[in-house]
N, CA, C and O atoms as CSV, one atom per row, in Angstrom:
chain,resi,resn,atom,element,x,y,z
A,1,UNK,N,N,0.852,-1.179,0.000
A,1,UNK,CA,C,0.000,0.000,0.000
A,1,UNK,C,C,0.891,1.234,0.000
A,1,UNK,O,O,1.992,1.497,0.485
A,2,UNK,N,N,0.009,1.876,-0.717
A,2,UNK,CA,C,1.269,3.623,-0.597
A,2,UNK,C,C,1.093,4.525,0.968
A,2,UNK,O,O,0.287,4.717,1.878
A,3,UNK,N,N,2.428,4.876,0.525
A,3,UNK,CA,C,2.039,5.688,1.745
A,3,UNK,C,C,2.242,7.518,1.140
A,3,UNK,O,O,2.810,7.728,0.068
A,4,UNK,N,N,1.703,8.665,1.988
A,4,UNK,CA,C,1.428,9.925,2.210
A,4,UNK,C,C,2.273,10.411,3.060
A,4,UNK,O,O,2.055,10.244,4.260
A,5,UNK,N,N,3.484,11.154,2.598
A,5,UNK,CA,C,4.394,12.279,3.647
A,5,UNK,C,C,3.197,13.717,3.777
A,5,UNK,O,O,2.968,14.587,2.937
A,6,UNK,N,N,2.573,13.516,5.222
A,6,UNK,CA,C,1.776,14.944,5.372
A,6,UNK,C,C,2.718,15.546,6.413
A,6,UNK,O,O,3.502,15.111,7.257
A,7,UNK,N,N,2.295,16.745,5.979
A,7,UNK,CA,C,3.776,17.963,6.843
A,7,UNK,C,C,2.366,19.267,7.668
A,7,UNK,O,O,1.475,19.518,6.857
A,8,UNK,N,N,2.235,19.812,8.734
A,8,UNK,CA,C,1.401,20.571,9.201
A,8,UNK,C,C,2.437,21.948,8.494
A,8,UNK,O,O,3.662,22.074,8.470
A,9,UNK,N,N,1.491,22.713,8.047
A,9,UNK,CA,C,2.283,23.718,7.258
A,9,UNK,C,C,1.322,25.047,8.407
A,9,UNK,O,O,1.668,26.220,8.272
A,10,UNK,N,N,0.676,24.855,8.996
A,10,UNK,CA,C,-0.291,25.945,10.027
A,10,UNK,C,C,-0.739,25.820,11.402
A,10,UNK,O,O,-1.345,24.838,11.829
A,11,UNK,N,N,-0.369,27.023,12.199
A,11,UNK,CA,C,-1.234,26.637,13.447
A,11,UNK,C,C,-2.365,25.857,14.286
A,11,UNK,O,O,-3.506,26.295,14.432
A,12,UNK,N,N,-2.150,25.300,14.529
A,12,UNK,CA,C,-3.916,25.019,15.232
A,12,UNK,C,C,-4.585,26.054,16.550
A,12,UNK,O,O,-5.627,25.990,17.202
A,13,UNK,N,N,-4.011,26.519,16.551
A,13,UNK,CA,C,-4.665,27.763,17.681
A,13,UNK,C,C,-5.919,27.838,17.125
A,13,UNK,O,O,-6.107,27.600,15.932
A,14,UNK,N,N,-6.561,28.066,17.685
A,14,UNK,CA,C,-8.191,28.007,17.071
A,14,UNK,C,C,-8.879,27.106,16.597
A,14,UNK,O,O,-10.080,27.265,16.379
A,15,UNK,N,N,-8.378,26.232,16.404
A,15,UNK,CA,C,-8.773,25.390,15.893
A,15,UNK,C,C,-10.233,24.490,16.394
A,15,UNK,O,O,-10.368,24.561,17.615
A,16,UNK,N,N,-11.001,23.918,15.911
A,16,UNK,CA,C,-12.035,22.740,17.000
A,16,UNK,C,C,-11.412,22.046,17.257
A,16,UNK,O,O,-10.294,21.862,16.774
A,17,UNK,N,N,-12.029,21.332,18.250
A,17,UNK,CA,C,-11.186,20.224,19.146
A,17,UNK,C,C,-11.032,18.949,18.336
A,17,UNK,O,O,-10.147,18.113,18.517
A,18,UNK,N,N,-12.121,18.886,17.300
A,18,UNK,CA,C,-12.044,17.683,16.020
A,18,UNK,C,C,-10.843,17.833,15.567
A,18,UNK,O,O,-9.961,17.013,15.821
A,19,UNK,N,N,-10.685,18.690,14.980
A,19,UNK,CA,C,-9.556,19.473,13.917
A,19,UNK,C,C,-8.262,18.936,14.899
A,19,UNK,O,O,-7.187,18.459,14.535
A,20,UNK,N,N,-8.756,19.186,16.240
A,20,UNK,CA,C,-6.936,19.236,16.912
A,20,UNK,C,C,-6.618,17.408,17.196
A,20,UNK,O,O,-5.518,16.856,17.230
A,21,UNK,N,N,-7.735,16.896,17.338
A,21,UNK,CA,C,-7.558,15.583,17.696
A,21,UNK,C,C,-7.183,14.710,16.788
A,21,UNK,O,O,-6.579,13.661,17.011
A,22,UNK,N,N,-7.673,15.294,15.331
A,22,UNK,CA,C,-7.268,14.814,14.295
A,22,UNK,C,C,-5.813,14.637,13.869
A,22,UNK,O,O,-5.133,13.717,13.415
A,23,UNK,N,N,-5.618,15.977,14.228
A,23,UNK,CA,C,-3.883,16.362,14.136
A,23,UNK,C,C,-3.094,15.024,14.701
A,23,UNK,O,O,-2.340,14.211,14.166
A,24,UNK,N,N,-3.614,15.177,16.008
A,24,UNK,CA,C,-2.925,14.948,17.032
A,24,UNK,C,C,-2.906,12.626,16.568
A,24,UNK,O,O,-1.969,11.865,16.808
A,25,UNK,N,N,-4.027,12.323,16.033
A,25,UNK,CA,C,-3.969,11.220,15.546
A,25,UNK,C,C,-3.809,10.779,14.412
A,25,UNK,O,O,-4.151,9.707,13.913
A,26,UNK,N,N,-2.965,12.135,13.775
A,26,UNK,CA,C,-2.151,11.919,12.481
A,26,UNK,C,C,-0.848,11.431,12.976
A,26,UNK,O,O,-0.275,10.632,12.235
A,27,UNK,N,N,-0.080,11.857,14.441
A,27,UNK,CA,C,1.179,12.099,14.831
A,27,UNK,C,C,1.592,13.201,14.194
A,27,UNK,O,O,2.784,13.155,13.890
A,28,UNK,N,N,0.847,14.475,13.793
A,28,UNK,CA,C,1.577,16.104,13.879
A,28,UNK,C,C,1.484,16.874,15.230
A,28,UNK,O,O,0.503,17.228,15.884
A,29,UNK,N,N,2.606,16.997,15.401
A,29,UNK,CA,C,2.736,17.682,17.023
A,29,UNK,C,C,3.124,19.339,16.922
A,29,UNK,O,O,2.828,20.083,17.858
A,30,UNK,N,N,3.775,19.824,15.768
A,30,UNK,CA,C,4.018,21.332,15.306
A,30,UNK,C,C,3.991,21.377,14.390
A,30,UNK,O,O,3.802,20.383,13.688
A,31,UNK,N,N,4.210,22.845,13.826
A,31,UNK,CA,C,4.318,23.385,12.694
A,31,UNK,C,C,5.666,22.736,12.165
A,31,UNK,O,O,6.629,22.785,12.931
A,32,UNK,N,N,5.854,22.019,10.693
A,32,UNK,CA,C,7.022,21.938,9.731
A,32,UNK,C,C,7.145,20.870,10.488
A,32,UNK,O,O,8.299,20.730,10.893
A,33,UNK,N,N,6.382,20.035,10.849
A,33,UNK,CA,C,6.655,18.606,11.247
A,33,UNK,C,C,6.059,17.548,10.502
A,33,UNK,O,O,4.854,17.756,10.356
A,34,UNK,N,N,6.559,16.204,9.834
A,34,UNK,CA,C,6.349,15.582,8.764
A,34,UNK,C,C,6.177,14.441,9.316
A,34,UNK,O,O,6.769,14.106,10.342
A,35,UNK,N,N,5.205,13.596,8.590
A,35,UNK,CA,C,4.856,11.735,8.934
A,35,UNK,C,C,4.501,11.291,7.623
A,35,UNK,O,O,3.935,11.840,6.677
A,36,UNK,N,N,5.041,10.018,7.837
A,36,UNK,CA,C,3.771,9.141,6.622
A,36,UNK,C,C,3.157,8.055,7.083
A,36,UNK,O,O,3.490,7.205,7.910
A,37,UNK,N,N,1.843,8.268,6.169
A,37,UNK,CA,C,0.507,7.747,6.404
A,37,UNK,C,C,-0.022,6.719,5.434
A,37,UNK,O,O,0.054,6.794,4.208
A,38,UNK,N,N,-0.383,6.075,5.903
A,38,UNK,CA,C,-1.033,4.950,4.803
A,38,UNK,C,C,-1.957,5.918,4.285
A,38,UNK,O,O,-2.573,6.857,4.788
A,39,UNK,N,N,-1.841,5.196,2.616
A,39,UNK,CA,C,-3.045,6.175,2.013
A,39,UNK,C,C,-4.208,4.893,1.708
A,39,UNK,O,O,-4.289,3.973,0.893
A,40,UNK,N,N,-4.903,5.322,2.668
A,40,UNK,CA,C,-6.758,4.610,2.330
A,40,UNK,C,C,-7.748,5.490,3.050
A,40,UNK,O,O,-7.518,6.515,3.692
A,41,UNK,N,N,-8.955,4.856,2.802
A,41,UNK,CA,C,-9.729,6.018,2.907
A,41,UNK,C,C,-10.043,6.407,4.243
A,41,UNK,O,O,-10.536,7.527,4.381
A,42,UNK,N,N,-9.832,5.615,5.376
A,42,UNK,CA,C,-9.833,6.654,6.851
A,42,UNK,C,C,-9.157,7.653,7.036
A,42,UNK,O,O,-9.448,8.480,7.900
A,43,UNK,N,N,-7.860,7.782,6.047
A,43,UNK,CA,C,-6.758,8.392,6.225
A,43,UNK,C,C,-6.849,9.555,5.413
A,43,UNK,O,O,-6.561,10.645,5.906
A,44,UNK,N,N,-7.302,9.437,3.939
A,44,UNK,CA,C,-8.144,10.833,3.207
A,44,UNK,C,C,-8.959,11.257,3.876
A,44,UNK,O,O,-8.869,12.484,3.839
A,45,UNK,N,N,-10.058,10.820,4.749
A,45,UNK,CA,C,-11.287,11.365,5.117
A,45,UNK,C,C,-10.627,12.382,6.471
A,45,UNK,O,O,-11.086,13.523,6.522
A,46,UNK,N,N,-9.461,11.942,7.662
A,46,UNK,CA,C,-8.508,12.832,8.504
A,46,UNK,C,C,-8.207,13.666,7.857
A,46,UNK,O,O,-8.724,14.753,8.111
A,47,UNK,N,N,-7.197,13.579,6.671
A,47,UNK,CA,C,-6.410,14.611,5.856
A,47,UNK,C,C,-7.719,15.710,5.128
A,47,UNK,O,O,-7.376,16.880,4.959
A,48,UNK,N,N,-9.100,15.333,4.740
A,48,UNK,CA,C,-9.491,16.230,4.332
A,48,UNK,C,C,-10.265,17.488,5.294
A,48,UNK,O,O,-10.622,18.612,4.940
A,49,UNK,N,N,-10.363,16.802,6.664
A,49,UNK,CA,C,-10.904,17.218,7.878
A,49,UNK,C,C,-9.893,18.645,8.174
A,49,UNK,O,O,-10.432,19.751,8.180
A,50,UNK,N,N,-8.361,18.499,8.420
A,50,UNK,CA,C,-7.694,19.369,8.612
A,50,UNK,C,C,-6.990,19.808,6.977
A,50,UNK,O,O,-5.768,19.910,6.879
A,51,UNK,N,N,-7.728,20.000,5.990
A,51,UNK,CA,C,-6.683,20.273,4.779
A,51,UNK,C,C,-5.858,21.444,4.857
A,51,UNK,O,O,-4.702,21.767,4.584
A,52,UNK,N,N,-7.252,22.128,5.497
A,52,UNK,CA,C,-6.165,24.111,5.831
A,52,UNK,C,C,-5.274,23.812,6.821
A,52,UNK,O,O,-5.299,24.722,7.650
A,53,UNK,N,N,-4.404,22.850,7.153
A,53,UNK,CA,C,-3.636,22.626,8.433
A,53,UNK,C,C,-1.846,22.371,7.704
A,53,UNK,O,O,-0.744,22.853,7.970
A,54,UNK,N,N,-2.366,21.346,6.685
A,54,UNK,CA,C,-1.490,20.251,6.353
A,54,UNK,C,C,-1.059,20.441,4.890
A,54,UNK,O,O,-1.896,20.713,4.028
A,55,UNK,N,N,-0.076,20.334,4.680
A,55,UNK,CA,C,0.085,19.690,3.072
A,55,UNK,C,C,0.258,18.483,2.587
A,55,UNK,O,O,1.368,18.143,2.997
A,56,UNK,N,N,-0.152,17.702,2.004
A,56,UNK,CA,C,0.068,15.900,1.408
A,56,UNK,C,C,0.991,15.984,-0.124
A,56,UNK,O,O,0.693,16.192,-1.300
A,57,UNK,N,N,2.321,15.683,0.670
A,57,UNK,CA,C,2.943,15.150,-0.558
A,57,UNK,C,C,2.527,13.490,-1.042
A,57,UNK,O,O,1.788,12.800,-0.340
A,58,UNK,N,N,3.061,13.046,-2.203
A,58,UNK,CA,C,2.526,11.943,-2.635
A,58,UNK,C,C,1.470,11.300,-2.799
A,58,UNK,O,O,1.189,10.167,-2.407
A,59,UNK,N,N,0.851,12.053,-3.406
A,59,UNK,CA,C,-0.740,11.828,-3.803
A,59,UNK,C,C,-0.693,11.905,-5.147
A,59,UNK,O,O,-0.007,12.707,-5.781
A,60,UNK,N,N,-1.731,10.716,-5.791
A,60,UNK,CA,C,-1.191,10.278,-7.177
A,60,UNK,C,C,-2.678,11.172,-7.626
A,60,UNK,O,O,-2.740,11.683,-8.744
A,61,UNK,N,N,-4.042,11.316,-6.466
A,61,UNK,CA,C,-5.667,11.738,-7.103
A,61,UNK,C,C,-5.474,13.404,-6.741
A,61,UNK,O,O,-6.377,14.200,-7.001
């Protein structure tokens, strides 16, 4: 399966508590901090929850 380097490119200050928990069960802990993620669809449906947060390298869609 492929995987997704997502990087938090923005604050969460303000954020909802969805938005932050999401983060937080991506494994993004700050700003300019990077993981990879299996790409399936629990994992698009997180990434599209915080999109204004994050950037997704390696995405083929």
């Amino acid at each position: 399966m492929s995987e997704l380097r997502v990087t938090q490119i923005r604050s969460s200050n303000g954020s909802q508590a969805s938005q932050l928990a999401t983060l937080r069960s991506l494994g993004l802990r700050r700003i300019g901090h990077s993981v990879e993620v299996a790409d399936n669809p629990p994992t698009r449906g997180m990434l599209h929850t915080v999109r204004h947060l994050v950037r997704v390298d390696g995405e083929d869609s």
